[in-house]
ChimeraX commands (.cxc) that place a marker at each C-alpha (Angstrom):
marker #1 position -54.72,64.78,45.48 radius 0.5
marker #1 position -53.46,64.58,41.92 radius 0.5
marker #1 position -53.75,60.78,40.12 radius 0.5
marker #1 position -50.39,60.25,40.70 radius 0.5
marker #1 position -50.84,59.92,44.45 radius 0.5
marker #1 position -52.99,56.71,44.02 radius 0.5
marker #1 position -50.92,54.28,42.33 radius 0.5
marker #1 position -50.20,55.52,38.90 radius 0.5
marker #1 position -46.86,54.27,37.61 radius 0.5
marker #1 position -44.00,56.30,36.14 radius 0.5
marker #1 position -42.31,54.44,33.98 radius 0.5
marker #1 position -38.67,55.74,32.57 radius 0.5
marker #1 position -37.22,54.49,29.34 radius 0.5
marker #1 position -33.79,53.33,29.22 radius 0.5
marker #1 position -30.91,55.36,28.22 radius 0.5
marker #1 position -29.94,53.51,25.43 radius 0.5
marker #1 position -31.98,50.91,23.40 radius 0.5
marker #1 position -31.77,47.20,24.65 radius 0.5
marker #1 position -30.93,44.91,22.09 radius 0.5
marker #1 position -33.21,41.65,21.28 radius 0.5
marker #1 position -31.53,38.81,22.18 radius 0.5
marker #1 position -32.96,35.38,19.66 radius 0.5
marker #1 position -33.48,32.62,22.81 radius 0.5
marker #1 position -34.74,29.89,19.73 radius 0.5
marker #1 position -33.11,26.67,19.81 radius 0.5
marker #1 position -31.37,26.44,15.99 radius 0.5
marker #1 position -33.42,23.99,13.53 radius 0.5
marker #1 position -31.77,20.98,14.59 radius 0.5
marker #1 position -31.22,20.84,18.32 radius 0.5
marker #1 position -34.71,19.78,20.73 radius 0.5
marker #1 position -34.97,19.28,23.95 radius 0.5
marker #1 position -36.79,16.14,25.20 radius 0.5
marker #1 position -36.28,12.93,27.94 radius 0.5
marker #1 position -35.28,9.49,26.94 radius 0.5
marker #1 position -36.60,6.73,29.64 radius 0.5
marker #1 position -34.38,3.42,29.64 radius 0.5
marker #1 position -36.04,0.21,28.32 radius 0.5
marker #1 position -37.60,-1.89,31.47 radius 0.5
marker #1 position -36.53,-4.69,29.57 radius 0.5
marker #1 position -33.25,-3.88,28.25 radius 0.5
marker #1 position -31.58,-6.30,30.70 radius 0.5
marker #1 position -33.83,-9.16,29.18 radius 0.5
marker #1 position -32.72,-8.45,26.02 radius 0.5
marker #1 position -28.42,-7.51,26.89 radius 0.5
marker #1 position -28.24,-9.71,29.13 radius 0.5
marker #1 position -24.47,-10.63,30.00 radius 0.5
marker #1 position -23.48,-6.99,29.35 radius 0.5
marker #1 position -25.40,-5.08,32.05 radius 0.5
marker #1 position -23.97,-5.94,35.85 radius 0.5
marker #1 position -26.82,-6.91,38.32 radius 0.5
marker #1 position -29.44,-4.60,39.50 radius 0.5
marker #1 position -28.25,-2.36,42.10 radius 0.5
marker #1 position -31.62,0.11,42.98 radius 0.5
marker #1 position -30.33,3.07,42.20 radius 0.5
marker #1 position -30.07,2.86,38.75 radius 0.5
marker #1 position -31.20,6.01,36.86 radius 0.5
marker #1 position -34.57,5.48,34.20 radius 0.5
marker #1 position -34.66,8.82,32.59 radius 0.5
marker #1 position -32.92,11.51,31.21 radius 0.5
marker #1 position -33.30,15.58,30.08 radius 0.5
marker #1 position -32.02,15.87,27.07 radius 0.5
marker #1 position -31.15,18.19,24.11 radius 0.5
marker #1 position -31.24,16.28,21.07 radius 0.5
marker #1 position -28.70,17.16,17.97 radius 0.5
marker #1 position -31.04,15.87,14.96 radius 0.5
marker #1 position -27.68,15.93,12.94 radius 0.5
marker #1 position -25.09,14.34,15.30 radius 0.5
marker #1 position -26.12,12.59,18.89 radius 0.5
marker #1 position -26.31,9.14,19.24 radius 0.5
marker #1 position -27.46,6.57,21.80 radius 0.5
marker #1 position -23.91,6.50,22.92 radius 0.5
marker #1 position -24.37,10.34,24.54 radius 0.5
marker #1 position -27.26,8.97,26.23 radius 0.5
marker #1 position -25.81,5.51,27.54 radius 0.5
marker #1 position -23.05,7.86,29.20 radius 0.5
marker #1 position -25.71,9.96,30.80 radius 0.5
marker #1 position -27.66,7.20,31.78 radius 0.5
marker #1 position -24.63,5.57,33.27 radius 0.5
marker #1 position -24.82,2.32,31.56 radius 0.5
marker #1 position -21.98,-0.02,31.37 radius 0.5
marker #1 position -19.90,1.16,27.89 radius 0.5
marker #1 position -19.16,-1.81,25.42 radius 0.5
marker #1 position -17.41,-1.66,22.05 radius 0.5
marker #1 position -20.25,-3.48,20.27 radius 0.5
marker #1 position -23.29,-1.59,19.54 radius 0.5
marker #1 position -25.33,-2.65,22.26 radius 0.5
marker #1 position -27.75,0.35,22.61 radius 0.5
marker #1 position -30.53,2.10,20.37 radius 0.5
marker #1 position -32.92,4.87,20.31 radius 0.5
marker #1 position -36.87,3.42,19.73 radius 0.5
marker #1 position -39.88,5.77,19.73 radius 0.5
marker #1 position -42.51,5.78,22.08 radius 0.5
marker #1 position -45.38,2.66,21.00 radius 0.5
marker #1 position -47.34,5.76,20.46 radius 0.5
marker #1 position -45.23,7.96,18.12 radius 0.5
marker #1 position -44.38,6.36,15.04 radius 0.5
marker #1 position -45.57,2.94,16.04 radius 0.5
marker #1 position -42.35,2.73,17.96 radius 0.5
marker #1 position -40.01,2.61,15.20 radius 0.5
marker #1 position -35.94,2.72,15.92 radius 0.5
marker #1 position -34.32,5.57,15.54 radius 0.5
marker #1 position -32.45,5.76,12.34 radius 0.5
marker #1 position -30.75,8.42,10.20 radius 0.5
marker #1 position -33.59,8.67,7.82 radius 0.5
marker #1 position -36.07,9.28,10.86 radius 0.5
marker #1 position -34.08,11.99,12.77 radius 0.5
marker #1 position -36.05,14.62,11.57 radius 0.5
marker #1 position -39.58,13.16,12.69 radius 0.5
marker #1 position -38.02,14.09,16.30 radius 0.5
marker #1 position -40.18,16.92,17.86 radius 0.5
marker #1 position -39.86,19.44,20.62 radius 0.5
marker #1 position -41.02,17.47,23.93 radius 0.5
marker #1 position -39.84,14.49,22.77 radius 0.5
marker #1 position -39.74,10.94,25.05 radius 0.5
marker #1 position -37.48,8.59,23.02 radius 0.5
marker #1 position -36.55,5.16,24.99 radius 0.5
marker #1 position -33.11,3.32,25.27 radius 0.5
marker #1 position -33.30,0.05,24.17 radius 0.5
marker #1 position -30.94,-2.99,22.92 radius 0.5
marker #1 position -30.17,-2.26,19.59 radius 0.5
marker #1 position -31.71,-4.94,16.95 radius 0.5
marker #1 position -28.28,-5.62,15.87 radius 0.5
marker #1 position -27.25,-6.53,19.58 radius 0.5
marker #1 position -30.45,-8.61,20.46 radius 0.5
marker #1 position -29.59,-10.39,17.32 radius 0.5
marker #1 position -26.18,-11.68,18.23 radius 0.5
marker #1 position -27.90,-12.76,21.37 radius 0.5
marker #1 position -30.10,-15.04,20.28 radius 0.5
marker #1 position -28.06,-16.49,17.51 radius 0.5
marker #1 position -25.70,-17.69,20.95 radius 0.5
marker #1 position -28.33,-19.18,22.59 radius 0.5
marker #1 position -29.41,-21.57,19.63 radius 0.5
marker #1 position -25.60,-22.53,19.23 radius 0.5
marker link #1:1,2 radius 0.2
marker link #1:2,3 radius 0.2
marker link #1:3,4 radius 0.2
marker link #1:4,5 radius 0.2
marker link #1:5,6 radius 0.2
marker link #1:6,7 radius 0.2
marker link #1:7,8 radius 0.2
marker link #1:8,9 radius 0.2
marker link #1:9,10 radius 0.2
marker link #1:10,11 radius 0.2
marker link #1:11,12 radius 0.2
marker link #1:12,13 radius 0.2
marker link #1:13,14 radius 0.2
marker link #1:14,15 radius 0.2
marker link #1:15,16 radius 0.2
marker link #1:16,17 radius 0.2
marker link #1:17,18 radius 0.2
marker link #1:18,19 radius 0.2
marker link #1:19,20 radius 0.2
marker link #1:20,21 radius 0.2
marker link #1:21,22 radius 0.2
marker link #1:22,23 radius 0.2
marker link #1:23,24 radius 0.2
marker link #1:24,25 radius 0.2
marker link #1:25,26 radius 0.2
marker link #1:26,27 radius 0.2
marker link #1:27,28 radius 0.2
marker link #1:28,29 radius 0.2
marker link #1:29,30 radius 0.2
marker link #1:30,31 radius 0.2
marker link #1:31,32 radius 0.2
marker link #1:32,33 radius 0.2
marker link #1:33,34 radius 0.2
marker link #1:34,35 radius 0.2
marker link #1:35,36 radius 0.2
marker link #1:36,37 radius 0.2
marker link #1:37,38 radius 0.2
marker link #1:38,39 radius 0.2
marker link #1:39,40 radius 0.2
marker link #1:40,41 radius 0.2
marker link #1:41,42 radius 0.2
marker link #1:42,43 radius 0.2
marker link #1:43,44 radius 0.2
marker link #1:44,45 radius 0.2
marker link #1:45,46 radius 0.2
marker link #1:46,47 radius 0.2
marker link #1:47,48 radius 0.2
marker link #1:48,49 radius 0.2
marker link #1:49,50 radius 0.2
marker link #1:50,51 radius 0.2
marker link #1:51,52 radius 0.2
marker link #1:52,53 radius 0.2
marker link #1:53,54 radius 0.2
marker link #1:54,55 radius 0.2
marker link #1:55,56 radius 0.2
marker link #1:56,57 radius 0.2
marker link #1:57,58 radius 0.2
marker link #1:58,59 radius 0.2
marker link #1:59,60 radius 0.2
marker link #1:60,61 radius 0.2
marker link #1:61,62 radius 0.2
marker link #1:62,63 radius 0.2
marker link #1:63,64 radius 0.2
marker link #1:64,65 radius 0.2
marker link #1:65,66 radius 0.2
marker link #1:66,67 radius 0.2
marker link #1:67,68 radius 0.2
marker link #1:68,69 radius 0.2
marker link #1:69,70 radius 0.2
marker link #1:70,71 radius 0.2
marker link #1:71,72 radius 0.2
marker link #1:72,73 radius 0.2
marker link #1:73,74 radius 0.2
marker link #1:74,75 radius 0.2
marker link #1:75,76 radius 0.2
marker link #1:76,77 radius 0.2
marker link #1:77,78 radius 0.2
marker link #1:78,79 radius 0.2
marker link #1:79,80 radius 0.2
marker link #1:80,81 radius 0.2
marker link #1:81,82 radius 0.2
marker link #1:82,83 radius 0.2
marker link #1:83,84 radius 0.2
marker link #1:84,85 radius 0.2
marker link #1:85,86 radius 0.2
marker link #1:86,87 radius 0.2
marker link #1:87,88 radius 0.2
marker link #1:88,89 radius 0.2
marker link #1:89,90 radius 0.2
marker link #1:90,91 radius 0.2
marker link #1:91,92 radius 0.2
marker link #1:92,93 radius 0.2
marker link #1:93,94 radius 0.2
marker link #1:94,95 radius 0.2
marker link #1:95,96 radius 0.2
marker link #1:96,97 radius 0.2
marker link #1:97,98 radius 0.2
marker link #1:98,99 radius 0.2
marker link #1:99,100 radius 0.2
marker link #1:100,101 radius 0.2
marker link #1:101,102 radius 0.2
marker link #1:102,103 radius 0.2
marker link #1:103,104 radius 0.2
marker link #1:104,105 radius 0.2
marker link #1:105,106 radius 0.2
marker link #1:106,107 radius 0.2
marker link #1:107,108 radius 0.2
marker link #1:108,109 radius 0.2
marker link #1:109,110 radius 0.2
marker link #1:110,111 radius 0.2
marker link #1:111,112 radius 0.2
marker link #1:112,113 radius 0.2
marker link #1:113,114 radius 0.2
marker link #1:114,115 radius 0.2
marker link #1:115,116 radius 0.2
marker link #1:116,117 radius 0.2
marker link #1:117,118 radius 0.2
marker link #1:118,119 radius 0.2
marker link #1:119,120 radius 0.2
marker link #1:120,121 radius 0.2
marker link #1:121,122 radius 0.2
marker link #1:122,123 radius 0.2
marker link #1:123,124 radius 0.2
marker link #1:124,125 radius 0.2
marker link #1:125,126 radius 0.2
marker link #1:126,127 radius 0.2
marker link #1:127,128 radius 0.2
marker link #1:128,129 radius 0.2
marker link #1:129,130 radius 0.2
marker link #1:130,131 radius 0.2
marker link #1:131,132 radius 0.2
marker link #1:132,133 radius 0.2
view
């Protein structure tokens, strides 16, 4: 009984070289969740419809640094669509103390990310300015 009989594998090489295929994400797109704001109907108030149960919290994402916005998200999310900016992107309390998502922070966004959908500043503004009038 020769080595080959107990278990030694034969490999064959292919008949033609198989080309390397880059799987890398380019520079600017990362893949992440966002988790909606337990409190964004505190804060929106008239423009959410009630509570039904079955509302989704989170999302997978894939993040364009250069060009998504919270709108992409709201969509996935399947929150009600307004033409006011009612939505906005926050960081997690513990990545960058929880700072909104602007244009100048984009590029703090890492692979892995959890960003949460909140009211935007702009939109809890307007709401509180109506309730003192």
């Amino acid at each position: 009984m020769g080595p080959e009989q107990f278990g030694v594998s034969h490999f064959h090489t292919a008949s033609k070289p198989l080309k390397e295929i880059d799987i890398r994400l380019p520079e600017n797109l990362v893949k992440g969740a966002v988790k909606l704001d337990p409190c964004v109907r505190k804060y929106i108030g008239d423009e959410l419809p009630p509570e039904t149960g079955s509302e989704i919290t989170w999302t997978y994402v894939t993040f364009d640094k250069e060009a998504s916005s919270c709108l992409l998200v709201s969509v996935e999310l399947k929150l009600p669509q307004s033409e006011k900016n009612v939505y906005a992107l926050k960081f997690e309390d513990r990545e960058n103390d929880g700072a909104f998502l602007t244009n100048e922070n984009r590029g703090l966004i890492r692979q892995g990310f959890i960003l949460i959908l909140t009211a935007s500043p702009v939109c809890s503004f307007i709401g509180t300015t109506k309730k003192k009038n």
